[in-house]
C-alpha positions in Angstrom: 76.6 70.0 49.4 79.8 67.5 49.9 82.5 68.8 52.5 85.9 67.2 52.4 87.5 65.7 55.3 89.6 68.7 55.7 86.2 70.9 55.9 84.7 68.4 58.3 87.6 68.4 60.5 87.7 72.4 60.4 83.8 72.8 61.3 84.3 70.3 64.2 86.9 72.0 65.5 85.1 75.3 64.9 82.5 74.0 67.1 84.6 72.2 69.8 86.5 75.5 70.4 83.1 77.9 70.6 81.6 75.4 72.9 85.1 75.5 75.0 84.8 79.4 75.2 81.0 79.1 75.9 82.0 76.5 78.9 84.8 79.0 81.3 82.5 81.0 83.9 84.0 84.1 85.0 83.4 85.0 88.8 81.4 87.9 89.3 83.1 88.6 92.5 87.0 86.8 93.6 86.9 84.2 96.5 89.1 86.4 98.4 86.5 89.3 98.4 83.8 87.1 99.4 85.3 87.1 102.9 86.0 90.7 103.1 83.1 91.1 105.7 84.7 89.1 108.0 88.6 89.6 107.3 89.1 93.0 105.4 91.0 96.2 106.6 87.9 98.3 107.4 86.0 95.2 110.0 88.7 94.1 111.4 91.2 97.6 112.1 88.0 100.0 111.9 86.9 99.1 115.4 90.1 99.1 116.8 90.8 102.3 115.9 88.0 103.8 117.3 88.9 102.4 120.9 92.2 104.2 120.4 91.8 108.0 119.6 95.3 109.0 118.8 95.3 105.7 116.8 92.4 106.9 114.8 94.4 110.6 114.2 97.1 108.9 112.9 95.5 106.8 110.6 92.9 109.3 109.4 94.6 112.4 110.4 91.1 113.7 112.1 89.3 112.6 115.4 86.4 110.0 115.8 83.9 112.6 116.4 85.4 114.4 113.6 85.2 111.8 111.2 81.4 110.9 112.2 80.2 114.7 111.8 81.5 114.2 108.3 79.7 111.3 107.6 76.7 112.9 109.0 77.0 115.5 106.0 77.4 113.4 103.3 74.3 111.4 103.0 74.9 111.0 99.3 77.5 108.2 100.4 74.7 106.0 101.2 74.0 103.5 97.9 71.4 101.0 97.5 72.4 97.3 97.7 71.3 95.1 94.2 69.6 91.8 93.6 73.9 90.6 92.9 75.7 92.3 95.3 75.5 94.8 98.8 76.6 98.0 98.3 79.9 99.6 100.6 78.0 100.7 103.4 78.9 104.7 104.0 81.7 104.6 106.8 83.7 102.5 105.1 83.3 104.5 101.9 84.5 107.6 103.6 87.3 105.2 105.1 88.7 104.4 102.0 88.3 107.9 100.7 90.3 109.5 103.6 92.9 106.6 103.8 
């Protein structure tokens, strides 16, 4: 079977452009989210709030002890980490579901 140039050239470049696509990685979690332990909303105004109690009602419109019954009655918040990534611990699930 004889290919012309034109053929050549359009199966290399076939192959150069499936091996480009093959080559971009796509981050299974951003840079900026790898640090959210340390530097997101919840860890860093969570505990803040909690030394503050009118704070707290403002941002959550319900008191600490309020707050911690209802976590106490939702057990089902609670997820299991995986081999790729740790699960939103339950506080901070409830957090983001009141804020």
């Amino acid at each position: 079977m004889d290919f012309s140039l034109d053929e050549e050239l359009l199966v290399i470049a076939s192959i150069a452009d499936e091996e480009e696509k093959r080559e971009k990685k796509r981050l299974w979690v951003h840079n900026i989210n790898l640090k959210r332990d340390e530097h997101g909303e919840f860890h860093t105004l969570f505990p803040d709030l909690l030394q503050d109690e009118a704070k707290f009602f403002k941002y959550f419109r319900m008191s600490s002890q309020k707050f911690f019954e209802l976590l106490n009655m939702l057990p089902q918040l609670q997820k299991q980490d995986t081999n790729f990534r740790r699960c939103i611990p339950p506080d901070e699930r409830l957090a983001i579901t009141l804020k």
